[in-house]
C-alpha positions in Angstrom: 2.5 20.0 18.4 5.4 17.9 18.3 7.6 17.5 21.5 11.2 18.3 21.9 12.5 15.3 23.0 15.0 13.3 21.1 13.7 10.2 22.0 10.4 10.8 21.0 11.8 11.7 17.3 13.8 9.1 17.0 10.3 6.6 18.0 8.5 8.7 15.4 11.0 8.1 13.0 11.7 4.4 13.7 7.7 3.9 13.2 7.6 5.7 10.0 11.0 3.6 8.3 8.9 0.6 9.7 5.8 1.6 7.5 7.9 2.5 4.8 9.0 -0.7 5.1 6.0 -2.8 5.3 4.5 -1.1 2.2 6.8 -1.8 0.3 7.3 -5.5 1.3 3.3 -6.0 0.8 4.1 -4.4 -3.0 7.1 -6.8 -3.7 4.1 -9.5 -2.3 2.6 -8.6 -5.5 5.3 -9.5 -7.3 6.9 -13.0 -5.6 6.9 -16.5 -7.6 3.4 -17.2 -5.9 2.1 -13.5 -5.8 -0.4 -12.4 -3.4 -2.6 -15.8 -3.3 0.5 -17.6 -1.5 1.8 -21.2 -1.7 -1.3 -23.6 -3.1 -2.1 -26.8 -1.0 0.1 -29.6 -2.8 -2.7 -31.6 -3.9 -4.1 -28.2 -6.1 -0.9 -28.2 -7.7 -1.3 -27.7 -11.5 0.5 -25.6 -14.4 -1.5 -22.5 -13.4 -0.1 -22.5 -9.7 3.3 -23.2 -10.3 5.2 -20.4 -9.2 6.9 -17.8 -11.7 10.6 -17.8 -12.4 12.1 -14.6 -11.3 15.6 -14.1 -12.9 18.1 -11.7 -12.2 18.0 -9.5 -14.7 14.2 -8.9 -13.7 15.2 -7.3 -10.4 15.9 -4.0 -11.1 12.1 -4.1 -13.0 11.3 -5.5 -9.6 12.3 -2.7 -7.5 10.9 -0.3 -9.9 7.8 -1.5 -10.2 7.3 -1.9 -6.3 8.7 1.5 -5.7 6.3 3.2 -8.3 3.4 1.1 -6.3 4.5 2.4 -2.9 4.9 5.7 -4.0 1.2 5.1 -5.5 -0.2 4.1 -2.5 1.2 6.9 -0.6 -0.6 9.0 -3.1 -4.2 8.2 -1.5 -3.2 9.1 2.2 -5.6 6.7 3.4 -4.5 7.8 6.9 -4.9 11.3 6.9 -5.0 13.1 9.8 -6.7 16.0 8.7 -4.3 18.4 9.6 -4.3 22.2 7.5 -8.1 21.4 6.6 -10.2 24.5 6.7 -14.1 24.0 7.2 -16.6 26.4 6.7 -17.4 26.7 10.3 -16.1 26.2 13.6 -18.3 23.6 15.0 -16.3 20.4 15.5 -18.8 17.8 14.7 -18.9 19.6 10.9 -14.8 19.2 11.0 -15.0 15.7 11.9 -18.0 15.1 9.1 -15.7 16.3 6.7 -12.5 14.4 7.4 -14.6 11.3 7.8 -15.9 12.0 4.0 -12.3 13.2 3.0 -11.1 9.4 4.4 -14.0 7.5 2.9 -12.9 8.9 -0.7 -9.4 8.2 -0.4 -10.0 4.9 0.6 -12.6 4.2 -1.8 -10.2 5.1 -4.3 -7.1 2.8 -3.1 -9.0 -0.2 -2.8 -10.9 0.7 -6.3 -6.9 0.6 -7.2 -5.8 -2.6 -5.5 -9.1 -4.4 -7.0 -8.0 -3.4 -10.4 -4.4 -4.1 -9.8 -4.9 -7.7 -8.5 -8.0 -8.5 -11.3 -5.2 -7.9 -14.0 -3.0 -9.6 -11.8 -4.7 -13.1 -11.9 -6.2 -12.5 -15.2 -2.9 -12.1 -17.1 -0.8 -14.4 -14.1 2.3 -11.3 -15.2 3.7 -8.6 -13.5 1.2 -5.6 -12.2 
């Protein structure tokens, strides 16, 4: 049930551009000059941790491939709410059994995803 106040939309849409947002700035993470390991300490500097050249020509890629990442993640809904989920029966504690397994699965399966993506990520030192 969603209220009919204006304000309260506009705070539920504010909130949502805002995760929009952070998803997609924890993709471009991904794909930054030092990726998602960050800055090394200067005396581990060595020709593995010098930071990739990004040129302009690779932006739109960029964009792409961070789009196509958030749009993955968004895939998993790891924050369901469970909302339109028929159970068997009526009993609440069997509703909340299955959401909880419904969560676990989709969350299993987008940090099964991130492992992957960031294993290739450091093995190969490309883009993901």
């Amino acid at each position: 049930m969603v209220p009919d106040r204006p304000d309260f939309i506009s705070d539920v849409e504010i909130i949502h551009n805002k995760a929009i947002f952070d998803a997609f700035n924890e993709a471009l993470d991904y794909l930054r000059p030092y990726s998602v390991q960050g800055m090394p300490y200067p005396w581990k500097m060595n020709p593995r941790t010098l930071p990739r050249e990004i040129r302009e020509d690779q932006i739109p890629q960029i964009m792409e491939t961070t789009k196509q990442r958030v749009l993955q993640w968004a895939q998993f809904k790891v924050g369901f709410l469970g909302r339109g989920i028929e159970t068997v029966s009526d009993n609440p504690d069997k509703r909340a059994e299955v959401l909880s397994i419904l969560r676990e699965e989709k969350l299993s399966k987008a940090l099964t995803v991130d492992v992957i993506n960031i294993t290739t990520l450091l093995s190969a030192n490309t883009f993901v």
